[in-house]
C-alpha positions as a Markdown table, in Angstrom:
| # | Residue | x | y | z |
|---|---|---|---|---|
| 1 | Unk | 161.9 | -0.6 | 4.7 |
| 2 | Unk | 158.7 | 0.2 | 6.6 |
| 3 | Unk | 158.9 | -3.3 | 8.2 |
| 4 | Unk | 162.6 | -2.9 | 9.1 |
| 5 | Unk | 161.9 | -0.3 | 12.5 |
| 6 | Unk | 159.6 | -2.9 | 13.8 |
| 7 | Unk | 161.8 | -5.6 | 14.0 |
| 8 | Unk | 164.7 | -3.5 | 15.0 |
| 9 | Unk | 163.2 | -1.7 | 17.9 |
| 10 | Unk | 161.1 | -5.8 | 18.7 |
| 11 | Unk | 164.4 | -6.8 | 19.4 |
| 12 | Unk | 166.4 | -4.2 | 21.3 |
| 13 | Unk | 164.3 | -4.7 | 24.6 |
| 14 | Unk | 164.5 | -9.3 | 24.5 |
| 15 | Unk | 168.1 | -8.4 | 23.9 |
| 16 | Unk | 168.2 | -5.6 | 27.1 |
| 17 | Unk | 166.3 | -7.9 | 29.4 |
| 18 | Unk | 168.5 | -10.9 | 28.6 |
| 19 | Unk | 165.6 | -12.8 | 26.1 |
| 20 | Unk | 168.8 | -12.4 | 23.6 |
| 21 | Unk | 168.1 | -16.0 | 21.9 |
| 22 | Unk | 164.7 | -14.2 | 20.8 |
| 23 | Unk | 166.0 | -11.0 | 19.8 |
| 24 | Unk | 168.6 | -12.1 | 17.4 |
| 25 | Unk | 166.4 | -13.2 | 14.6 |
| 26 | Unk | 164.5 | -9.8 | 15.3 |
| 27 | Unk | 167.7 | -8.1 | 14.1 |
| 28 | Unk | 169.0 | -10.7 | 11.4 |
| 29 | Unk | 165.0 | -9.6 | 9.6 |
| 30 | Unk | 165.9 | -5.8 | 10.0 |
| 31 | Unk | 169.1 | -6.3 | 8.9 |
| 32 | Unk | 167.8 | -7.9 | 5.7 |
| 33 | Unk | 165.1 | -5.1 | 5.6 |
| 34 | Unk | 167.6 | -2.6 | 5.8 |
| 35 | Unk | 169.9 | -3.5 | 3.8 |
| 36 | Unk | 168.2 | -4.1 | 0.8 |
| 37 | Unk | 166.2 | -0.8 | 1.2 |
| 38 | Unk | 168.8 | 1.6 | 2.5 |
| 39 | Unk | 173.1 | 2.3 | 1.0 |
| 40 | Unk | 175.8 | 0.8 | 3.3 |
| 41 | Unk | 176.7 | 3.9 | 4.7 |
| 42 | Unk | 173.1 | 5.0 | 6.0 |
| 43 | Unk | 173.0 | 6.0 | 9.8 |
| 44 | Unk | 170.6 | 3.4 | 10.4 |
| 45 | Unk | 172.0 | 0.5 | 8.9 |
| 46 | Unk | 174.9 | 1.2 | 11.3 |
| 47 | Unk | 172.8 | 1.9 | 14.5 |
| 48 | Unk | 171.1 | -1.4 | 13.8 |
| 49 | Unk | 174.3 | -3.7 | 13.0 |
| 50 | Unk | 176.3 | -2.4 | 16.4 |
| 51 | Unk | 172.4 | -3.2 | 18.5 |
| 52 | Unk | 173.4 | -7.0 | 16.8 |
| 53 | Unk | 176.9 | -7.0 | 17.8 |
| 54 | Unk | 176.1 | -6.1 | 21.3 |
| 55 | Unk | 173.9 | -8.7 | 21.0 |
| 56 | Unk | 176.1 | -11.0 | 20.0 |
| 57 | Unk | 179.3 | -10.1 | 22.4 |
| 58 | Unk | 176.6 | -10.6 | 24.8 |
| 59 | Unk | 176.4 | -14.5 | 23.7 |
| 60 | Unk | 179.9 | -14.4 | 23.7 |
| 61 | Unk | 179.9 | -14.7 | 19.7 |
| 62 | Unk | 183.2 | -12.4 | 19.5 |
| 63 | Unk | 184.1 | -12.7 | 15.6 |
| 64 | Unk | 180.9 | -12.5 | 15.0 |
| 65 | Unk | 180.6 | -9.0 | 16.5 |
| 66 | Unk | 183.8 | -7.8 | 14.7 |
| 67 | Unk | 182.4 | -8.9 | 11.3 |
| 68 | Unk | 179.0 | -6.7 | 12.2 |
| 69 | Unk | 181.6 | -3.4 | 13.3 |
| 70 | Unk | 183.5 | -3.5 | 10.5 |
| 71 | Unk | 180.4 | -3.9 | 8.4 |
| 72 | Unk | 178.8 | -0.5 | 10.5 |
């Protein structure tokens, strides 16, 4: 889980200054991280799946981002 932050908070700024094709597999790792270290229904498993579906609305990957919502 201490890994998880990191790639969370490497990916949110590629993804805010349109590196997005970088940032995703920042998030995918913390994802991974998070959710084998944290419940479902922690606050920052939820925080980090809606930063990867504005990510991925952002490429246009729409039923991708509802998978990650209903998933947060």
């Amino acid at each position: 889980m201490r890994d998880s932050p990191v790639y969370h908070d490497s990916g949110r700024p590629r993804s805010t200054t349109g590196r997005l094709a970088e940032a995703e597999p920042l998030y995918v790792r913390a994802i991974d991280i998070i959710e084998k270290a944290l419940p479902g229904d922690h606050p920052n498993f939820a925080i980090t799946l809606d930063n990867y579906a504005r990510l991925l609305d952002a490429l246009d990957r729409h039923e991708e981002v509802a998978v990650q919502r209903a998933r947060a």
